[in-house]
C-alpha positions, 0 to 999 in steps of 0.5 A: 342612685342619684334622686331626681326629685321629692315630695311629702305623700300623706300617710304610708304605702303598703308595698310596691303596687302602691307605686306606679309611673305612667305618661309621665306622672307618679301615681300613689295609693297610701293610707293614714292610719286611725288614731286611738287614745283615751277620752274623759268618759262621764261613766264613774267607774273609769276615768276614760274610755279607749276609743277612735280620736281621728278616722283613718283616710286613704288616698291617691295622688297623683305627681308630674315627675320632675324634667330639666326646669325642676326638682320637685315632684309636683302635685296635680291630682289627688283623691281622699275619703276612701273607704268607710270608717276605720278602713285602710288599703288592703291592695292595689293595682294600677293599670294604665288610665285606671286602678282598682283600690280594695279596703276593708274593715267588715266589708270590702269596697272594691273601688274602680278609679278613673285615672285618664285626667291626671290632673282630676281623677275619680272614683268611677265605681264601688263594690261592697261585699264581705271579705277582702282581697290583699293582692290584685293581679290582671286577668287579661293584659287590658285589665278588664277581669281582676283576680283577687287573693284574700279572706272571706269574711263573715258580716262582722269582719271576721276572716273565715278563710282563704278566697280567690275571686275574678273581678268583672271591670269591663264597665268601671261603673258597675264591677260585678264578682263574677266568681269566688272561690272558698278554699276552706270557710270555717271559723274552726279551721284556718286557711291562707297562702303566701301569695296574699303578701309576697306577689313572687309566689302568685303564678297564673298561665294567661293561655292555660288559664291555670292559678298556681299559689301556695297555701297552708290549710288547718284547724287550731291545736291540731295537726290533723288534717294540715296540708301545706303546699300548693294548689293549682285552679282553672280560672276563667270568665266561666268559673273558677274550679279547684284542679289539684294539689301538690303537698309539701308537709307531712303530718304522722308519716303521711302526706296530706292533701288537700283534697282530703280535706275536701273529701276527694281523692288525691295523691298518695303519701310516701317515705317521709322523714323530719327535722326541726331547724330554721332553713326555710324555702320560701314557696315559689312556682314555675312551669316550663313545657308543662312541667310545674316546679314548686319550691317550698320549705326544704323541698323541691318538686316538679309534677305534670301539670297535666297528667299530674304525675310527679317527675322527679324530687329533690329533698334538701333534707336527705343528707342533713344531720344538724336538727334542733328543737325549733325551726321548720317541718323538714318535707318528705319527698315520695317513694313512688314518683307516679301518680295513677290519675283520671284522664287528663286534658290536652295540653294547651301551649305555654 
């Protein structure tokens, strides 16, 4: 790789969508982050008190990426003061001559940016509202409706559970949240999926409409309810709504489904064996002529997306005998691949 030219960007990026390249410019999210120290305090009883020196800021620059005549990226638009005091970038997404910047650190303003002037880029509108989103992912491919993977948070900050959420930001000026919906909202349990941080296992079908992330779901010192898997959502500009589940943890010898949880009814739980040792999967989804294969932990499983009944199971497990004492849950895969379900909904193509 021979590098083609360089700059100094203020601060840190978080991960690949802080970067983005379009007609012919570098365009980059970063934050600064806030600096925190002792300061002489007047209080007898302590020499100082810990508190914050310097605010963080966040930025977007904008660089003309260098031609034949220059080796230098050039900066020629930039925008600072994003987000309120102590924030940082939680995602970003950009999209063409616009980009949608989420920071928290009690609330979530969901900054829409104009980018069409290069060279004077705006902030066109911003959205408060509790919680935070870690990943942005386009609804449509113009960019007009935004899914967003996170927390919801109470009015203090304080993550209460997983939320997926659509962004309505056909008018940059006035984004609405058209939806949101809470996984599981307790501060007595927790919920989160590896999709808020790694994109490869964000999966969203833009003709079936259909969500398809990973998610763990407990409660603290417990595991008594734990389910560990993926779930599969309608989404739309009409509402998003849970579809079902596929569990790829047992807890005691059964399966545990999300559905549980919430109080319907799910599929049922099968043969299951364990093992302790480090070799993890890490949860990836795909779907190919209505078929849904998810990968997660030491398990392979592909179900009907629709009629939800399991096809077929690969358990990495079956043939090992090298266990520890520390590592991962070895998954169970069920006796019985078929799942008596509710009348499923024509299948759309794929």
């Amino acid at each position: 790789v021979i590098p083609k030219g360089s700059a100094e960007v203020p601060g840190y990026i978080m991960n690949q969508y802080s970067l983005d390249i379009w007609d012919g410019h570098l365009r980059m999210a970063s934050t600064i982050g806030s600096r925190w120290g002792c300061q002489a305090s007047d209080d007898e009883e302590t020499t100082c008190k810990w508190t914050m020196l310097e605010d963080s800021d966040n930025f977007v620059s904008i660089y003309k990426l260098p031609n034949n005549q220059t080796s230098d990226l050039t900066l020629v638009g930039s925008l600072n003061d994003l987000g309120e005091v102590g924030e940082r970038i939680e995602a970003v997404r950009f999209m063409g001559d616009k980009a949608f910047i989420v920071t928290f650190l009690r609330t979530d303003p969901f900054y829409t940016i104009d980018l069409r002037n290069s060279s004077s880029p705006r902030v066109h509108g911003e959205l408060k509202i509790t919680g935070f989103s870690n990943y942005l992912h386009p609804y449509d491919a113009d960019g007009d409706f935004i899914i967003g993977i996170g927390q919801d948070a109470n009015q203090d900050g304080m993550p209460t559970g997983l939320q997926i959420s659509l962004f309505n930001a056909t008018d940059l000026s006035n984004t609405t949240l058209v939806h949101r919906y809470n996984v599981q909202e307790s501060l007595q349990s927790f919920s989160s999926s590896a999709a808020q941080y790694d994109p490869k296992a964000f999966r969203f079908l833009p003709i079936a409409k259909k969500l398809i992330i990973p998610s763990k779901i407990g409660y603290p010192g417990s595991v008594n309810g734990f389910f560990d898997g993926f779930q599969v959502f309608d989404v739309s500009p009409f509402g998003i709504e849970y579809s079902f589940n596929v569990s790829h943890v047992v807890e005691d010898g059964n399966r545990v489904n999300a559905e549980e949880i919430d109080g319907i009814d799910g599929i049922e739980p099968a043969v299951t064996t364990w093992c302790w040792y480090s070799a993890y999967l890490q949860p990836r989804s795909l779907v190919h002529k209505g078929i849904l294969t998810t990968i997660k932990g030491h398990t392979v499983l592909a179900t009907d997306l629709y009629t939800r009944i399991r096809q077929w199971e690969l358990n990495l497990d079956s043939d090992n005998n090298d266990c520890s004492n520390d590592g991962y849950w070895s998954i169970a895969v069920p006796s019985n691949p078929e799942v008596n379900v509710d009348v499923a909904p024509s299948k759309p193509i794929i």
